[in-house]
N, C-alpha and C positions, 0 to 999 in steps of 0.2 A: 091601787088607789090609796090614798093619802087617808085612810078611815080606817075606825077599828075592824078587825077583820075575827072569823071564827073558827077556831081552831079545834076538832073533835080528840078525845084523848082517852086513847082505853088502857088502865094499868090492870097489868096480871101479876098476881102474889099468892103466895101459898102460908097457910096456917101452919101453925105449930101442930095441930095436929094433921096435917099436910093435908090439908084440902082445899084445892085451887077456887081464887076468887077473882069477878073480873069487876072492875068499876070505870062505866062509862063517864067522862066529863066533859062540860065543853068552856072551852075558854076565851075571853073577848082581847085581843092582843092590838095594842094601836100599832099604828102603822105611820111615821112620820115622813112629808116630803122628802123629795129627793134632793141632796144635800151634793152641789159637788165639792172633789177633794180640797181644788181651790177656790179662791175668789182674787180675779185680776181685777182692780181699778186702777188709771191713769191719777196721778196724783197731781200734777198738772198740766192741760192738754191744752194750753189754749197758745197758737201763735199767730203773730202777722204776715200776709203776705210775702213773700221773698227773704223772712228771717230762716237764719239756722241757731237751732238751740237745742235741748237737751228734752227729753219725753221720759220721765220718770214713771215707773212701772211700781205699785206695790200688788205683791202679793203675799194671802196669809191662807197659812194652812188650816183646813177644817175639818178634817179628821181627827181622829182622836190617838195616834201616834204620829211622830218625826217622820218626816221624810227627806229624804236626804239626796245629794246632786240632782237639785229643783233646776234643768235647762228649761228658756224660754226663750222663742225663736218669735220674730218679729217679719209682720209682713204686711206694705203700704203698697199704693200704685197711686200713680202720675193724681195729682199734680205735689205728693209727699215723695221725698227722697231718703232711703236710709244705710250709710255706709256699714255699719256693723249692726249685725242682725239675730245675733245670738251673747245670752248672758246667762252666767250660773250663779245658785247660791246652794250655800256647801250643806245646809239642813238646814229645815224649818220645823221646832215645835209643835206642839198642838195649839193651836187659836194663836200663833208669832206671826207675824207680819214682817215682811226682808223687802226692802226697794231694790231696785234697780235702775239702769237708766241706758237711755240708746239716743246717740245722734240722728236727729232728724232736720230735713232741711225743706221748705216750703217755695215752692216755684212762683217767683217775682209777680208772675201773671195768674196765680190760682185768685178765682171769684169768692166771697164769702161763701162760707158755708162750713158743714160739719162734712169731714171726711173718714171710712174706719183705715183703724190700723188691727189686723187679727194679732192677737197672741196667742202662741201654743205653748201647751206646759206639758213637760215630761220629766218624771221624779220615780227616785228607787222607793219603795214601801220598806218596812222593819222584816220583811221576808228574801228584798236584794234583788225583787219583781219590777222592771221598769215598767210601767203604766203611763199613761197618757190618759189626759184630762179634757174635757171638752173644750173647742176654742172659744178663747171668748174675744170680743171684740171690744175696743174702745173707741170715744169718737173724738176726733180731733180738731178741733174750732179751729177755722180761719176766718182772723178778722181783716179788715182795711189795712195797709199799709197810709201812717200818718202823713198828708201832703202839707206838711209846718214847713218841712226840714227844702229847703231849695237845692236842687241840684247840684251836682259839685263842679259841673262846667261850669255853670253861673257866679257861682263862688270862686272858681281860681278866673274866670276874666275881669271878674269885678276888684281882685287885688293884683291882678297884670293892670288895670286899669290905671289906679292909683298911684302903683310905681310908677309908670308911664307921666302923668301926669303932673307928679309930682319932681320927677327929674326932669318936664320939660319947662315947670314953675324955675327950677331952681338954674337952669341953665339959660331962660329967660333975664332972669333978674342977678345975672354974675356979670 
């Protein structure tokens, strides 16, 4: 638990004129939350229906030495799409922050909503120990795809239209 905790402490020592002595102490030691190595946030998660764009990954180290070949593997389901699914970055500082970013592609018919995408992290410690990090998850907003934009059938018959038209003005009136 997250509280100071009590710690019993007996030192034994010998006099100069050698005679053993014991002294009991007790010590109050805090004890701080648990702290993991990293912290993954999405740095921008937000897309529209049926777009394909870019899902930017920061993560920053919080430990208190470098960690070095920080792989993170990326992992979505239906109605998110992602062709590369793994990214490294070559060492992170203590308290440095490194982005990344992975192709992701959003299915034309996904309903609004928040969807996750897991990130896993696995990094060498200053000892050359590969560890792994808890996953974390981010969440990924899908909004409305904008209905402004008219269709593009509608747009090429309406300039077949025109041509049409205006070549039969013009063959009219020759």
């Amino acid at each position: 638990d997250a509280v100071p905790q009590r710690i019993e402490v007996i030192t034994r020592y010998r006099t100069a004129a050698d005679t053993e002595h014991a002294q009991n102490d007790s010590l109050h030691v805090p004890v701080a939350d648990r702290r993991d190595a990293v912290a993954v946030t999405a740095a921008e998660s937000e897309f529209t229906a049926g777009e394909e764009g870019v899902l930017e990954i920061e993560v920053t180290n919080q430990r208190d030495i470098e960690i070095r070949d920080v792989y993170l593997s990326l992992t979505v389901e239906d109605p998110l799409t992602s062709e590369f699914r793994r990214a490294v970055l070559p060492s992170l500082q203590p308290g440095e922050t490194g982005q990344l970013a992975f192709d992701l592609e959003v299915d034309g018919d996904a309903p609004v909503s928040q969807y996750p995408a897991t990130v896993e992290v696995e990094y060498l410690d200053s000892d050359a120990e590969r560890n792994t990090a808890r996953p974390s998850t981010v969440a990924i907003t899908v909004t409305e795809a904008d209905g402004d934009d008219p269709p593009t059938e509608i747009v090429i018959f309406g300039i077949l239209s025109i041509i049409v038209l205006v070549s039969a003005w013009l063959f009219y009136w020759r």
